[in-house]
C-alpha positions in Angstrom: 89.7 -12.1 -46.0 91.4 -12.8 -42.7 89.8 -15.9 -40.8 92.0 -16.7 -37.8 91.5 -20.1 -36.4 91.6 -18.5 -32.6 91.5 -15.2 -30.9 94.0 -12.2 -32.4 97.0 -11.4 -29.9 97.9 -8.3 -30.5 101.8 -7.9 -31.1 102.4 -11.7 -32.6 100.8 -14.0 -35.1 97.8 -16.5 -34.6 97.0 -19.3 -37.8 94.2 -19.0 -39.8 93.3 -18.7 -43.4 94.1 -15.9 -45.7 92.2 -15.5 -49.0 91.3 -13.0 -52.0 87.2 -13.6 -52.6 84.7 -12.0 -54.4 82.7 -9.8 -52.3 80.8 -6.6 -52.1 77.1 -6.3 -51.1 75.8 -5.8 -54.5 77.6 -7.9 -56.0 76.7 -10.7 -53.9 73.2 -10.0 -54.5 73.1 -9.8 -58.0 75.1 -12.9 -58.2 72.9 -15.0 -56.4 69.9 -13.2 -58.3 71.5 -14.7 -61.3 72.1 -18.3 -59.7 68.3 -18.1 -58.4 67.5 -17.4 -62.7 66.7 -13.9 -62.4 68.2 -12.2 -65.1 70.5 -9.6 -63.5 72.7 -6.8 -64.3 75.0 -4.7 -61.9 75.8 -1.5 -62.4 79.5 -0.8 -61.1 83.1 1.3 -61.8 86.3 -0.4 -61.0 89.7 0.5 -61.6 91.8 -0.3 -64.9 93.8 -2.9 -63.0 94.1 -7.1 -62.4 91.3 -6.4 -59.2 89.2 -4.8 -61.8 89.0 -7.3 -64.7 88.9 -10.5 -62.2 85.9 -9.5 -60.8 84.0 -8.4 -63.9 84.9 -12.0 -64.8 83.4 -13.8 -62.0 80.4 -11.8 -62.1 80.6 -12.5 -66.1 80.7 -16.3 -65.4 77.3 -16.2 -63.1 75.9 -15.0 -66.1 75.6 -11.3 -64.3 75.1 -8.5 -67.3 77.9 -5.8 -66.3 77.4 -2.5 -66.9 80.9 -1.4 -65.8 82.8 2.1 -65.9 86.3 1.4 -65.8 87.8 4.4 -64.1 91.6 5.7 -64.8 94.0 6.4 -61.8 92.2 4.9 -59.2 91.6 1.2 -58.0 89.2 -1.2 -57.8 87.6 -1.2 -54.5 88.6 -3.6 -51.8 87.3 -4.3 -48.2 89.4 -6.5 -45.8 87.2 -8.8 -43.8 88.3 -9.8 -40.5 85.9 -12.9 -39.4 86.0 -14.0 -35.8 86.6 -17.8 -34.7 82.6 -17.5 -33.8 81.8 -16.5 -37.5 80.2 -12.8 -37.1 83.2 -10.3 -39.0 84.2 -6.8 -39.1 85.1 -4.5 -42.2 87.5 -1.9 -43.2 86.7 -0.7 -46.9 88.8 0.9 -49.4 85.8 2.0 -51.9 88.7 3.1 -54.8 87.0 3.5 -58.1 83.7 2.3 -56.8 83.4 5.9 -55.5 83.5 7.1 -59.1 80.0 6.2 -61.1 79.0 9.3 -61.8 75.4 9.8 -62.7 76.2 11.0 -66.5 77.5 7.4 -66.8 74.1 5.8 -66.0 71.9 4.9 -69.6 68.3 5.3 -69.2 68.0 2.0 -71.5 69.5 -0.2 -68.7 66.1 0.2 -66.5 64.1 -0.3 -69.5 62.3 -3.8 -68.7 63.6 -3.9 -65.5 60.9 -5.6 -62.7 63.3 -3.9 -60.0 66.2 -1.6 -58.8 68.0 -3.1 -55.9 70.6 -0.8 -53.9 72.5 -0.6 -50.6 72.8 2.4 -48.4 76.6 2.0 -49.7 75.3 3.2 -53.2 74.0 6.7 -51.5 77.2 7.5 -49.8 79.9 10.1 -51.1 80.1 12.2 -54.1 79.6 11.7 -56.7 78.4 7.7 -56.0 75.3 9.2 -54.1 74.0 11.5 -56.6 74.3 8.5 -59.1 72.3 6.5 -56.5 69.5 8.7 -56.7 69.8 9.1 -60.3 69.3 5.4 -60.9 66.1 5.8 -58.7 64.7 8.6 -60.6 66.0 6.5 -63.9 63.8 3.3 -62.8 60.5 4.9 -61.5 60.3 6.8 -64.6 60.5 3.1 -66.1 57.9 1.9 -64.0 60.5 -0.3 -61.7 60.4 -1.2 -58.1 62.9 0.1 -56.2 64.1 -2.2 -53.1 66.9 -0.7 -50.3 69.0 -2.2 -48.1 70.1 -0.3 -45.0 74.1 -2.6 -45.1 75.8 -1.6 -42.1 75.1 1.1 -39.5 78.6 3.0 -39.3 77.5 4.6 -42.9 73.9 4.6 -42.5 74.4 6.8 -39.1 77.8 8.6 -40.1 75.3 12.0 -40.5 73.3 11.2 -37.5 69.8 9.4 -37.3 67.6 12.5 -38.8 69.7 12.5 -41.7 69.4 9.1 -42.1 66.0 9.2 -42.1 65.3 11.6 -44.3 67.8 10.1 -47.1 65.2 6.9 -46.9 62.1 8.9 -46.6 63.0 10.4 -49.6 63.4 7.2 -51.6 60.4 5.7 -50.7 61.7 2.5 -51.6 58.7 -0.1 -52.4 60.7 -2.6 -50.2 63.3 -1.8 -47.1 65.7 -4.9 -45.7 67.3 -4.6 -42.8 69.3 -6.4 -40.1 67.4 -6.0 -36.6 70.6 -3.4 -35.5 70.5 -1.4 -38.3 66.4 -1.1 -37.8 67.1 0.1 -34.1 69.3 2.7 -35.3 66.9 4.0 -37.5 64.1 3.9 -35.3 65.9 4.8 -32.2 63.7 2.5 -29.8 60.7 3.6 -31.7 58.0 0.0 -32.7 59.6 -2.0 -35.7 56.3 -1.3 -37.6 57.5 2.4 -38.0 59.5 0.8 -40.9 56.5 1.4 -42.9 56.3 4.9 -42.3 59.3 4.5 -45.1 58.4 1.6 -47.6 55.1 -0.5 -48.1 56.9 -3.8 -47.6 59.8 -4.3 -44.7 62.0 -7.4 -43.6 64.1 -7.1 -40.7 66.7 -10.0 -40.9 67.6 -11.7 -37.4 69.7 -14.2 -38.2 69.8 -17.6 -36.6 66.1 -16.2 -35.2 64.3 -15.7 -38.7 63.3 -12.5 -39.8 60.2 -10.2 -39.2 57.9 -9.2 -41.9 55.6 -5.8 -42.0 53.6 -4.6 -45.0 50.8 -2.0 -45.3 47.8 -3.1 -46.4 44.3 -1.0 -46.8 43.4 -2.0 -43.3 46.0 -3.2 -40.8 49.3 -3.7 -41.7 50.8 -7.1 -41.5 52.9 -8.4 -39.2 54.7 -12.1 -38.5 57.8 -13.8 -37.8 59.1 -16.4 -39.8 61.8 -18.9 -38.2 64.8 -20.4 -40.3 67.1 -23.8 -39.2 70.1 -22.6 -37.2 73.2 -23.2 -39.1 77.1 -23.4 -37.8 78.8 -20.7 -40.0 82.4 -20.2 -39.8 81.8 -17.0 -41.7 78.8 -14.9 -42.1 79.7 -12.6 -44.3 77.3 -12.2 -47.7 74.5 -14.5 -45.9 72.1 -10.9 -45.9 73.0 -10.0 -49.1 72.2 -13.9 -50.7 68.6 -13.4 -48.1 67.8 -10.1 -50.1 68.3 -12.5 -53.6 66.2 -14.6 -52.5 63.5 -12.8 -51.1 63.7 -10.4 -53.8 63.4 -13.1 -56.9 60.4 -15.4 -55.0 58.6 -11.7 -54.1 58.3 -10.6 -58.3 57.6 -14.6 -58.5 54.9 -14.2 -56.2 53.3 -11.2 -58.0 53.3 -12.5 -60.8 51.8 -15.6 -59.6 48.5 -14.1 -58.1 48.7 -15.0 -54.5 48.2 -13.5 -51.5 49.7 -10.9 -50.0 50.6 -12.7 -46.8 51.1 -15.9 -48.8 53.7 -14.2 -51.1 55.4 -12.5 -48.3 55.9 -16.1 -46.4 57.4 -17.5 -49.4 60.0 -14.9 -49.9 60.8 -14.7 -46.9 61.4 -18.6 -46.9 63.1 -18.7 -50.1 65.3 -15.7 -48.5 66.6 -17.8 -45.9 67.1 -20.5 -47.8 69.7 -18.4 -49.9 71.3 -17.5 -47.1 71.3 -20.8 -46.1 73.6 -21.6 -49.7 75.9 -18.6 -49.1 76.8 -20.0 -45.8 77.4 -23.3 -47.0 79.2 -22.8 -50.4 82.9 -22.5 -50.3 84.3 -20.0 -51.7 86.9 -19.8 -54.3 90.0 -17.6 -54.8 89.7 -14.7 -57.3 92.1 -15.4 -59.6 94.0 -12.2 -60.1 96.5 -13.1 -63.1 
């Protein structure tokens, strides 16, 4: 992660901070699933290399059940993270071994018991990761899980052009779509947010410092409200959607459980989603340990 302390000139050096973290958008949210006392399990390949076994570690230590492929002659993924003075960062991603998880290495036992699949757009992209993607999808409806889909970032989600997109989501049907309010406009191309649930029953475009909007189908008219969150100084943004989508995720299969309301149960995930957030961008993060 690259965090300069002031704008980059280009052809020189600026200060800043320099630091190996764990990331990835998956990974963040099954992490803070675990914190949040959800049991959790991530389903991942890395490369046979230091990269590789750190993470499995970290993951390991939030008391995250791996189900890793360890993949021969290629890398763990990386991503480099350039985060602007302001807080709001860039990516470039080097997806290594991640690219690998084929869907022959998926068990149909890992769904079994599961309340819910979560997955990222990332997790549909290239071959053969997407057809694994899918696979886990088929693999958890046939075990009667919810499956929940987050859009992650619009340069992969568009990269075959908005019908495409479209039809990769329509064809999941996931029970719940997240979303940052970008990544909704592309999808909708200037169409009414509540065309999100032309694609999943529940919807949560995440604004940021301005709350989040919240859309559901119900037998009548489908629901609709806004729910604000504190503003918070960030000197780095990055993971805050993925820690929202833990949240919101582990106080929604609360909820059902509980017996309230639709809109009650909504409100309250949506809450405890930006209170996650909240953590992520207020907990320091420590160096991966590579040795």
């Amino acid at each position: 992660m690259l965090a300069p302390s002031e704008p980059i000139a280009i052809g020189t050096d600026v200060p800043g901070r320099v630091s190996i973290v764990q990331g990835g958008s998956a990974a963040t949210t099954a992490r803070w699933l675990a914190r949040l006392g959800v049991r959790s399990s991530m389903i991942a390949a890395v490369g046979r290399d230091s990269a590789g076994r750190a993470l499995v570690k970290t993951m390991e230590a939030d008391h995250v059940t791996m189900r890793v492929v360890r993949v021969a002659g290629a890398r763990t993924g990386r991503i480099g993270v350039l985060v602007a003075p302001g807080g709001e960062r860039s990516f470039v991603t080097d997806r290594g071994a991640a690219l690998e998880l084929g869907p022959d290495d998926l068990k149909a036992a890992w769904f079994t018991g599961a309340d819910l699949l979560h997955l990222t757009v990332y997790s549909l992209l290239g071959v053969p990761l997407r057809d694994s993607g899918l696979r886990a999808i088929e693999l958890a409806r046939a075990a009667g899980t919810l499956v929940s889909l987050d859009l992650a970032s619009i340069g992969p989600l568009m990269a075959g052009g908005r019908r495409a997109a479209r039809s990769l989501i329509a064809g999941i049907a996931p029970d719940i779509l997240l979303a940052t309010a970008t990544e909704a406009e592309a999808l909708l191309g200037g169409h009414p947010v509540t065309e999100l649930l032309a694609y999943a029953s529940v919807a949560v475009v995440k604004r940021g410092s301005k709350g989040a909007t919240v859309l559901a189908r119900t037998d009548t008219e489908p629901v609709r409200f806004e729910v604000a969150t504190a503003r918070l100084v960030a000197t780095d943004t990055t993971g805050a959607g993925d820690a929202f989508d833990a949240g919101f995720l582990a106080a929604w299969l609360g909820s059902r459980a509980g017996g309230r309301s639709l809109p009650a149960s909504l409100q309250r995930a949506t809450l405890a989603g930006h209170r996650a957030a909240g953590r992520q961008l207020s907990t320091p993060r420590a160096e991966l340990a590579l040795g």
